[in-house]
Each structure stands twice: as C-alpha cells, then as structure tokens.
KENU-304140 format. One record per residue (C-alpha): y, z negated, x; residue number from 1; residue in one letter. Coordinates in nm, 3 decimals. Layout:
residues N
north=Y; up=Z; east=X; n=NUM; res=A
...
This chain:
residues 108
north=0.981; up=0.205; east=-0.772; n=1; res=X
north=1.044; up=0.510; east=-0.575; n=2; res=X
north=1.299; up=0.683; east=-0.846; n=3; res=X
north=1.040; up=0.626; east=-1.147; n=4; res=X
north=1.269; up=0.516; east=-1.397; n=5; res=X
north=1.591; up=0.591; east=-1.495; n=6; res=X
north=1.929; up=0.329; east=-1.434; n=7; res=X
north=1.908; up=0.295; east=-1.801; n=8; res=X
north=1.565; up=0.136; east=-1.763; n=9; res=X
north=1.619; up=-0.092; east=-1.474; n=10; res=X
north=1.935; up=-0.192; east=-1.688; n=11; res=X
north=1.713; up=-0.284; east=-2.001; n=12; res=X
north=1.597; up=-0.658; east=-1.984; n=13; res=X
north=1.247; up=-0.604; east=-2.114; n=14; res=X
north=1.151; up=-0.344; east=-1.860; n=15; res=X
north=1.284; up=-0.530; east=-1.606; n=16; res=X
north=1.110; up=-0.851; east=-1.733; n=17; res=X
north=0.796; up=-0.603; east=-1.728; n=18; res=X
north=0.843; up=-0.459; east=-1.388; n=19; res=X
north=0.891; up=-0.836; east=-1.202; n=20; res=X
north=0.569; up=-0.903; east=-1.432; n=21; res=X
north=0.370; up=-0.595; east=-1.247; n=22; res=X
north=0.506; up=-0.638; east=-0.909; n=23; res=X
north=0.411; up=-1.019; east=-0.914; n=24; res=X
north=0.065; up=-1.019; east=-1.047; n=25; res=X
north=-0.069; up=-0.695; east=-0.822; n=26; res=X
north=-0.070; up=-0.768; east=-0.502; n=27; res=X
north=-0.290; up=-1.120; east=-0.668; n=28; res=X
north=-0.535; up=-0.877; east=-0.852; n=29; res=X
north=-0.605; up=-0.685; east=-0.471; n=30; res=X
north=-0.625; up=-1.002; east=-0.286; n=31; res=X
north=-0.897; up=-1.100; east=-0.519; n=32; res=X
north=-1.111; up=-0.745; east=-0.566; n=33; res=X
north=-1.087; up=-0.741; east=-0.173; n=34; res=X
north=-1.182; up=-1.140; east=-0.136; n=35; res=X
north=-1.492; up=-1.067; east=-0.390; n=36; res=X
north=-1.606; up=-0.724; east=-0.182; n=37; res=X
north=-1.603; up=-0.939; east=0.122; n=38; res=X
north=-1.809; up=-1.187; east=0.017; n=39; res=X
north=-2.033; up=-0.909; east=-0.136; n=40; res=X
north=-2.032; up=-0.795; east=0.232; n=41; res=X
north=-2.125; up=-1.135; east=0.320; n=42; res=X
north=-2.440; up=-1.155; east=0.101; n=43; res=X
north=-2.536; up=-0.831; east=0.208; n=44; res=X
north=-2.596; up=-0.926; east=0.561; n=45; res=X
north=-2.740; up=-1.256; east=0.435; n=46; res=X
north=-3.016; up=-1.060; east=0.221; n=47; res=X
north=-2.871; up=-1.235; east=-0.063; n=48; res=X
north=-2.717; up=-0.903; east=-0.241; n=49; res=X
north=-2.859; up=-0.545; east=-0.276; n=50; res=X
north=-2.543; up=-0.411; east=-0.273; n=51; res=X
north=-2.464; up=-0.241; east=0.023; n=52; res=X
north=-2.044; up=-0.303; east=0.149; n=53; res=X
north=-1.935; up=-0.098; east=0.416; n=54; res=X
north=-1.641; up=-0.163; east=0.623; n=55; res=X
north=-1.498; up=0.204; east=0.491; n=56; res=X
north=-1.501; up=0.068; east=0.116; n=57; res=X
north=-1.336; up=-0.207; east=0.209; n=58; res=X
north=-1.059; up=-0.033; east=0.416; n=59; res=X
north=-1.021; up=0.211; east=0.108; n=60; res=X
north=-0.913; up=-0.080; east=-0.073; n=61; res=X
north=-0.666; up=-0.249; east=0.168; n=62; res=X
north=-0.529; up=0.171; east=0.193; n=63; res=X
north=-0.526; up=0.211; east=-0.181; n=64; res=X
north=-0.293; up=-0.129; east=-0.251; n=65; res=X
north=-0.090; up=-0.061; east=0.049; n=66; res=X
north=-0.015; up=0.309; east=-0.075; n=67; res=X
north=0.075; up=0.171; east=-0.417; n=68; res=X
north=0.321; up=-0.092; east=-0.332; n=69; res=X
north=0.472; up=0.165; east=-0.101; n=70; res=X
north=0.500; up=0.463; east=-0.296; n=71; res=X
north=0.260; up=0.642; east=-0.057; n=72; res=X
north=0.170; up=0.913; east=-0.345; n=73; res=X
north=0.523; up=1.003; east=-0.314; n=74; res=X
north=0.617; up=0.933; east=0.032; n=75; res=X
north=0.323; up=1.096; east=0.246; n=76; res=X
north=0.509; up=1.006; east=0.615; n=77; res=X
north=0.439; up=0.676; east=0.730; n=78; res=X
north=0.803; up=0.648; east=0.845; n=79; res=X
north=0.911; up=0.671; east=0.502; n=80; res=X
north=0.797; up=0.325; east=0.472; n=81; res=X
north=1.127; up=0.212; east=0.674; n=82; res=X
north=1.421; up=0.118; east=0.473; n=83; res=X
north=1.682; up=0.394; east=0.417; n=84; res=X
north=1.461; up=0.675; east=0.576; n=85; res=X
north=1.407; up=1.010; east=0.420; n=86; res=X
north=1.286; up=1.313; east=0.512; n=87; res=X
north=1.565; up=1.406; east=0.737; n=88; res=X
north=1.543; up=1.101; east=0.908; n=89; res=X
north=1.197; up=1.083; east=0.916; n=90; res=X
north=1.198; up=1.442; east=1.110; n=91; res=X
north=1.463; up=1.358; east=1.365; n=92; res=X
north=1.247; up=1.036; east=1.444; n=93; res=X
north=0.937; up=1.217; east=1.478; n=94; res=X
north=1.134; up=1.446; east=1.730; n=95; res=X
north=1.269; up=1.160; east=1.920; n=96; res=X
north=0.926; up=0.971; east=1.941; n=97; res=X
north=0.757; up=1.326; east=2.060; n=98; res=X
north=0.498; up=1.307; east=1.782; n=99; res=X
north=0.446; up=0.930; east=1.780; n=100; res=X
north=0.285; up=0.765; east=1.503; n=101; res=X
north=0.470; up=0.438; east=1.327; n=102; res=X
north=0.169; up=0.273; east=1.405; n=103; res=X
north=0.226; up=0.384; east=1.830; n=104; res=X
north=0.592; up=0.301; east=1.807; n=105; res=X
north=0.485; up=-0.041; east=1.662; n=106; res=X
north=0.265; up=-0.142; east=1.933; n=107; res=X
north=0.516; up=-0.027; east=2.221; n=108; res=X
C-alpha cells in the first residue's frame, strides 16, 4: 500500500483482514463499471442508448484502476511500477534507456 500504514497496522489482524477484503473485491467492482460502460458503448452505436461512450471515458477508467492498484498518485514514473525501483533507480534507467518510455522498453 505504498507506505500508507504503519507496521503496527499491517501487524493488527482486523486491518489486515480489511485490507485482503479491499484488495480482493476492487479490481471486481472495475471489471464490472468498465463491462457496463462497454455495453453502454454498445447500445450507443446500436441506437438503443442516448448516452453517448467515448473511447476516452472508457480509457479514463482502465487509467484510473490501474493508477490505484499501483500507487500511481504517489509514484508518478511509470518505472516505479517495477519491483524494488525508486527514484534513484528509476533515474539511472531513464539515463540508460536515453529517454525511453516503460511502455518502448516493453515492446523492444
């Protein structure tokens, strides 16, 4: 959780019980809100719904969960998404790559 809580929470069973809770039923509740907006895209180009779905609203969403199960509020560099990598790290790799992205170096 990106240094939210304390060792003294994560030690407390109830929080944790709480935390697994959270972390297990989120990723379900974005699965569904982006299932439903893409079958209210769906209807849209059917004439069926006059509610207009754009591809950007629909990207915002898939952005918005994958920024909140990665910290991306905290951690603004893409590379920071990589296991053990902080800011130092993060810089020397940038200056390695010569200013690829993590989405470049992934498609090499």
């Amino acid at each position: 959780m990106h240094g939210l809580l304390s060792d003294d929470d994560l030690n407390n069973e109830g929080i944790k019980k709480d935390l697994e809770k959270i972390l297990r039923t989120i990723p379900s509740y974005f699965d569904i809100m982006l299932s439903q907006t893409m079958m209210l895209a769906q209807m849209y180009k059917m004439g069926r719904s006059p509610k207009k779905i754009t591809a950007k609203n629909i990207m915002t969403l898939i952005q918005f969960s994958q920024n909140l199960m990665q910290g991306g509020w905290i951690n603004k560099d893409p590379y920071s998404q990589l296991p053990n990598f902080g800011d130092n790290e993060c810089l020397r790799v940038k200056q390695k790559m010569h200013g690829k992205t993590l989405f470049q170096y992934c498609m090499l």
